[in-house]
C-alpha positions as CSV (number, residue, x, y, z in Angstrom):
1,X,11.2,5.1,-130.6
2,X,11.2,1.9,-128.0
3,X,14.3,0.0,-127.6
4,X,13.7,-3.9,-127.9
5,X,15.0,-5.5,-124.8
6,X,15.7,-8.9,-123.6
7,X,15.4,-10.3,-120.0
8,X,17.3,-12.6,-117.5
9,X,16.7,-13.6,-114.0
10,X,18.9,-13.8,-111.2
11,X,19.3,-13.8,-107.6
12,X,21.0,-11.7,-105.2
13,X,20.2,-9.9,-101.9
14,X,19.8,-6.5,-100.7
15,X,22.2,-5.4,-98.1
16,X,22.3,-3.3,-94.9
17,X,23.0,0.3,-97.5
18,X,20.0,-1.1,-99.5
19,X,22.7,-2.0,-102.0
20,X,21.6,-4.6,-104.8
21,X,24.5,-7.6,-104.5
22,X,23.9,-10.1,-107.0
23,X,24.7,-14.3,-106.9
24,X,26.8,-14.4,-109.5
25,X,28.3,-12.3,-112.8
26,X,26.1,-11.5,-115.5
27,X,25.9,-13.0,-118.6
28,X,26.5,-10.1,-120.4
29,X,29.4,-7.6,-121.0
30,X,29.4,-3.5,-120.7
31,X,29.6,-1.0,-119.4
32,X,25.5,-0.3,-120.7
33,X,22.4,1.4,-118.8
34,X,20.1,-1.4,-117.7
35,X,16.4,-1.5,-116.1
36,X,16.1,-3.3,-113.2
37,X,12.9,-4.8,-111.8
38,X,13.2,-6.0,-108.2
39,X,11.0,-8.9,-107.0
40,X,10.8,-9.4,-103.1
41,X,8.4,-11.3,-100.9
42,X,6.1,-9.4,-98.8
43,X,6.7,-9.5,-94.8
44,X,3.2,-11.4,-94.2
45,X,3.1,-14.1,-97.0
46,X,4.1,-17.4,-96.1
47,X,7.1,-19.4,-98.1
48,X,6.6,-23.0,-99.8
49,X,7.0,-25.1,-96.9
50,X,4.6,-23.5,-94.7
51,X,2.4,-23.7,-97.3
52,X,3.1,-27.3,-98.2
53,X,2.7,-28.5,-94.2
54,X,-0.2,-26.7,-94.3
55,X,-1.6,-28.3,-97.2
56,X,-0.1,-31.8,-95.9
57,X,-2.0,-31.5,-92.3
58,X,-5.4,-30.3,-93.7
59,X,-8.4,-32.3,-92.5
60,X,-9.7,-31.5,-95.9
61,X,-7.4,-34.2,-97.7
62,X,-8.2,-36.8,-95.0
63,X,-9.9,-39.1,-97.7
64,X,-6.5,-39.7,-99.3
65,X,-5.4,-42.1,-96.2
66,X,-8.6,-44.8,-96.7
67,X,-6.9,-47.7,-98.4
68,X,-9.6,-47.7,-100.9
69,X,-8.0,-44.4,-102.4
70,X,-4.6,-46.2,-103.2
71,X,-5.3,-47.5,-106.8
72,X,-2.2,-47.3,-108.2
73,X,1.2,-49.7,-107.8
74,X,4.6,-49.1,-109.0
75,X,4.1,-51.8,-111.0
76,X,1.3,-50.2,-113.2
77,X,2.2,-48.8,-116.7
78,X,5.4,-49.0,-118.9
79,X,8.3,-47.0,-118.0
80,X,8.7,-44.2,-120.8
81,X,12.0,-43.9,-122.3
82,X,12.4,-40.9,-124.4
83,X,14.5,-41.2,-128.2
84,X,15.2,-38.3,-129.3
């Protein structure tokens, strides 16, 4: 028979004994066996900024500085005010 789990996500690094160290305490109390599922970023994929300068400086998206592509104000529209 399965055991229904739940899931949380946190940070934490890896030290130099290839030692999970987590951010902070978790949000949960034992002593209980866990499963643990370790997410890392591969040596040769680039992080967010990289991507976004690259993204920024493509000659692909050159259109965007003609003056005729600036449609908008900050004067269009209504502000939206939420009532919950």
């Amino acid at each position: 028979m399965d055991t229904a789990m739940t899931a949380i996500e946190m940070t934490g690094r890896i030290d130099e004994h290839q030692q999970l160290l987590l951010d902070g305490p978790l949000p949960m109390s034992g002593p209980m066996r866990v499963k643990v599922i370790v997410l890392y970023p591969l040596e040769d994929e680039e992080d967010e900024s990289q991507w976004l300068h690259a993204a920024a400086h493509n000659p692909a998206f050159d259109f965007l500085n003609d003056p005729a592509e600036d449609i908008y104000a900050l004067t269009d529209g209504e502000p939206f005010r939420d009532e919950v």
